[in-house]
N, C-alpha and C positions, 0 to 999 in steps of 0.2 A: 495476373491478378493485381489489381489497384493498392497498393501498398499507404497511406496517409502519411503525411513528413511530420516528425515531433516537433511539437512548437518548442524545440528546448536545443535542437538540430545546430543551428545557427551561435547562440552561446555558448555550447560544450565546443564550435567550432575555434574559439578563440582559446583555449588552454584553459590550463589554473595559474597561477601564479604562486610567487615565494613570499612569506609572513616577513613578521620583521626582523627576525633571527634565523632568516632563509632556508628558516622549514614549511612544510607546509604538512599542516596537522589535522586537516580533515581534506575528507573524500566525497567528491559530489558524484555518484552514478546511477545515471538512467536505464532500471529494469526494461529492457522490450521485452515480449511476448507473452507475458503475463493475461490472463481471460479475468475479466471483473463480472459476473452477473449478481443481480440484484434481487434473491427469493421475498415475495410477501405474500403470506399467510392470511386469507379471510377468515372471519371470526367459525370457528367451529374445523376450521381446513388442516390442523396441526393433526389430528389424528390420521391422515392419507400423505401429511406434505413431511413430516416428521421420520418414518420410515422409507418414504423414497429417499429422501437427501443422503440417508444413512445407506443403502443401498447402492447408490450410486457414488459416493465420495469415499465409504467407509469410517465420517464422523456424522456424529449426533449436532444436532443445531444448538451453539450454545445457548444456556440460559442464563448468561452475566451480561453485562452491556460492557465490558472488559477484558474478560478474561476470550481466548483465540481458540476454537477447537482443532485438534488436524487429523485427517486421515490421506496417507502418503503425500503426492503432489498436492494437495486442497487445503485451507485454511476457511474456516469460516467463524465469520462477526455477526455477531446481535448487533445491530447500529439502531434500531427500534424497534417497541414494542410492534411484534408480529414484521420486523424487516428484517433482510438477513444481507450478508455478502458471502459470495462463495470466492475468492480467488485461486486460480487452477491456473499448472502449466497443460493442461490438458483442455483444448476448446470443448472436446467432444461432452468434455463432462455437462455444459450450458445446455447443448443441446439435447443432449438427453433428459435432461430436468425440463427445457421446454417443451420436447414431445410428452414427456409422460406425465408431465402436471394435468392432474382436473381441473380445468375450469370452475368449478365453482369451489374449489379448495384452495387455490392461490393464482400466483403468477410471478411468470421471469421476465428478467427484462433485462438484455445486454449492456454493460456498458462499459465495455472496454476501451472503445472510439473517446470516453469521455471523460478516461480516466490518464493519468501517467506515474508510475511510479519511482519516484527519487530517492535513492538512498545515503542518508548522510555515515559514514564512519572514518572512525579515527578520535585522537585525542581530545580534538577541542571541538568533537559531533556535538555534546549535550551543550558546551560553552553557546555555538552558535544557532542551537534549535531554541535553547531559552531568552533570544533576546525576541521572538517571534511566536509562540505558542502559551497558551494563558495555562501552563499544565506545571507541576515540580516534580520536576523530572530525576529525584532523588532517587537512589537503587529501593529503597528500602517503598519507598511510596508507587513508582513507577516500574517496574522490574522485567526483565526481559520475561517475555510472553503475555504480555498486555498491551492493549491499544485503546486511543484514545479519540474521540471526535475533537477539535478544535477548529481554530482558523487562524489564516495568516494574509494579514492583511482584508480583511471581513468576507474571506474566501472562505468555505468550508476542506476541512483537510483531514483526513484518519491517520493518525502516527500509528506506527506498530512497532514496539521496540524488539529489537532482534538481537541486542546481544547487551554489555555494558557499554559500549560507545559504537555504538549501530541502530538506527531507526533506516524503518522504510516509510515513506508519508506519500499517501495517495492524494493527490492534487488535480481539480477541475482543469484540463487541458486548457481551456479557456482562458484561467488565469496563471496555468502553469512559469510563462515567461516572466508576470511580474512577481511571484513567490520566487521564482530561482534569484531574480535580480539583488531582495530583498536579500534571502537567506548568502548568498554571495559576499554583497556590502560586508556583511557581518564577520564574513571567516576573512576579510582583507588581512587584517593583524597576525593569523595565526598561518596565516598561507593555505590553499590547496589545488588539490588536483582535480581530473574529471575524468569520466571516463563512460562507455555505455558496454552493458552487458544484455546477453540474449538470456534471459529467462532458462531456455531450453538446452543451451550448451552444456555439455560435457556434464548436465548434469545439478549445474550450481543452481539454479532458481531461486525456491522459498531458502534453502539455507543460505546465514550470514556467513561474511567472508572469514 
């Protein structure tokens, strides 16, 4: 099977580095195996596309533009009116949703190939995500189990905070290499590390470390 190489492969190949008091205070690691598809809803389509999602992931489609639904491995975002994201350690879940969608009640559409997920944590995560995200990433304003659309560097990018010094930010593979460079520059001072984890291992996936 054709495996695709991370545009991010080559950078995580060169290390992290030490801050300036030879710590290193945040954590750059790249989610693999994670399944992105993208459910949109045609006008009248929520009453047949509403109960399958639920059937098949076990959550309800949220109705916040913020707040994360979950049912076991699934997480799912409202990103727009009548768009959704399902994120799964499970592909099957996508295709299930692409076979059994009506056609004239919505439509899926993979994008996993188009997505890469980065996860910042550690002490100085929120220091180096707010020189880059137009977001206030206060606990009280921002708080673990919300996500956010923004961009970084006029890239479009979904933060999902996962803990108090843990986001995961889903990034256009496209621009993925000049977001990481960016976000990088930034944790020079505080030092960190890298690392890449498998979605599917032992387990760990959607939950933060």
């Amino acid at each position: 099977m054709f495996e695709s190489r991370s545009p991010l492969a080559e950078r995580f190949a060169l290390g992290g580095r030490d801050g300036a008091d030879g710590e290193r205070a945040v954590r750059f690691t790249e989610i693999r195996g994670r399944h992105v598809v993208q459910v949109g809803v045609f006008g009248g389509g929520a009453s047949a596309v509403t109960p399958l999602v639920r059937s098949i992931t076990g959550a309800a489609l949220p109705d916040s533009n913020c707040e994360v639904t979950e049912g076991g491995p699934h997480r799912l975002y409202r990103i727009a009116a009548d768009q959704y994201w399902l994120v799964s350690l499970e592909e099957s879940a996508g295709r299930a949703l692409e076979q059994a969608m009506p056609p004239d009640s919505g439509t899926v559409t993979v994008l996993s190939g188009a997505r890469v997920c980065l996860r910042l944590d550690g002490a100085a995560a929120s220091a180096v995500l707010a020189h880059h995200v137009a977001l206030d990433l206060d606990l009280q304003e921002f708080p673990p189990g919300r996500f956010a659309q923004t961009g970084i560097d006029h890239a479009g990018v979904l933060v999902d905070r996962r803990g108090r010094e843990c986001f995961e930010l889903y990034l256009l593979s496209t621009f993925a290499a000049s977001a990481w460079d960016l976000l990088v520059d930034s944790a020079l001072p505080y030092g960190y590390s890298v690392g890449v984890e498998s979605a599917a291992a032992g387990g760990a996936g959607l939950s933060p470390p």
